[in-house]
C-alpha positions, 0 to 999 in steps of 0.5 A: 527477490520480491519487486514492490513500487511506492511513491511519495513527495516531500511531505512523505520522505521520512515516512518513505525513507523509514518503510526502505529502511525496514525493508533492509532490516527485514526484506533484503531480498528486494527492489524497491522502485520509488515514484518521486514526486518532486525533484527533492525526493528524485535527488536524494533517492539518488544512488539508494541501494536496491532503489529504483527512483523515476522522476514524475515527469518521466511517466506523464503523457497527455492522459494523466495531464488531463486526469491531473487538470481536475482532481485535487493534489491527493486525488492525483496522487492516488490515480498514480498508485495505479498508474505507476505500479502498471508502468513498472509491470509493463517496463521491467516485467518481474514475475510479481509487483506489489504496490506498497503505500510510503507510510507502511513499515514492516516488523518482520520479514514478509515471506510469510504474506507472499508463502499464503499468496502462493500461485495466485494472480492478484491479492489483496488485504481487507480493511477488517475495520474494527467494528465499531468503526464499520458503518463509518468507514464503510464508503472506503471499501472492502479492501485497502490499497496500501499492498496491493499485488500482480503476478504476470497473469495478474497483469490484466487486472492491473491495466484495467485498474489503470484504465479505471483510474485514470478515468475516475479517481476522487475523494467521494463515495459514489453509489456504485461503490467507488472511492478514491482508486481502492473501491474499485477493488471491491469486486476484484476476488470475484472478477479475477480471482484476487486472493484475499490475505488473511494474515493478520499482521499484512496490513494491520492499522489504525482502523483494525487495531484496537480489537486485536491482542498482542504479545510484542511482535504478534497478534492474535483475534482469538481463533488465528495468532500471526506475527505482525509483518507490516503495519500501516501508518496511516495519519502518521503518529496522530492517527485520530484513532483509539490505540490498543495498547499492544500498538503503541511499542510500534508507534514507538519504534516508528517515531524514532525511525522518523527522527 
């Protein structure tokens, strides 16, 4: 059974509701721990198999008050990501959590993403941005949070990611490479041996997409063809992005999942 933790508020639900359906579909063998951001989203997660639903107010103390007193709705939000993925580690203690944005929703099972991971402490995904988006996007970072993931011996480098976020979590690039709670990733293969995934279809996205090939449910760069596990929703349905036209049967499947 693979341990994944996301979080999300009203706004979210449907983008939520769509990546647990999935996981049923795809991932049965689960536990799903959901942050609920909002007493709305608390209530109807109530009784979801295989959902651990924790209301917001049940993690807060005075460190997040203080971090929360001076960062905007979303920076807050992304501070959290950290936060909440360290308080299941620490309360549950599963052998593994990955951390999984509420608008990712997968198209295959993900045993093949964990079978490369293997006995590694901690993995991680690249933005593999398209390059002619690169010198825009850059300032986000080498790696994206949306599935982040810790074994036990990774557990380290998620406290200090924490620690990290809590301290300085905000919507701008600094000069030393942070951004929002995923530049500190940047340097984590070097400082605790991350894994870098290179699986082609863990993370696949609005901003790597168009320079990739498709066959239905597969992708391919040229060299390496993979099947397309989970993709990222970013923006939703209205990416502001180019879409390869071997993606747009997912954002098909996608919008009728969201009703």
């Amino acid at each position: 059974m693979i341990t994944l933790c996301s979080l999300w508020d009203s706004a979210y639900h449907k983008n939520g509701m769509a990546l647990l359906a999935s996981l049923r579909q795809h991932q049965p063998d689960f536990r799903l721990f959901v942050l609920a951001l909002d007493a709305r989203v608390y209530a109807a997660l109530a009784g979801q198999p295989n959902v651990e639903a924790v209301y917001l107010p049940t993690i807060e103390d005075d460190d997040l008050f203080v971090a929360k007193a001076s960062r905007t709705n979303i920076e807050y939000i992304w501070t959290l990501a950290s936060i909440f993925t360290y308080w299941v580690g620490d309360v549950f203690n599963p052998p593994s959590v990955a951390y999984m944005d509420a608008d990712c929703y997968l198209f295959n099972s993900l045993d093949p993403l964990y079978a490369e991971v293997g006995d590694a402490p901690v993995a991680i995904t690249p933005h593999r941005w398209t390059p002619s988006q690169a010198d825009r996007l850059r300032g986000a970072g080498i790696y994206n949070v949306g599935w982040t993931y810790f074994a036990r011996d990774g557990y380290k480098c998620l406290r200090e990611w924490r620690r990290a976020c809590l301290q300085w979590c905000y919507h701008r690039v600094e000069a030393d490479g942070r951004f929002a709670d995923q530049g500190y990733l940047n340097d984590w293969p070097q400082r605790w041996g991350a894994h870098v995934v290179k699986h082609l279809g863990a993370n696949l996205a609005p901003w790597n997409q168009e320079q990739y090939s498709y066959n239905g449910l597969t992708v391919s760069d040229g060299k390496h063809t993979d099947q397309i596990l989970f993709y990222h929703f970013h923006g939703g349905l209205d990416t502001g992005y180019a879409l390869n036209p071997g993606v747009k049967g997912l954002y098909h499947e996608y919008a009728g999942r969201m009703g």
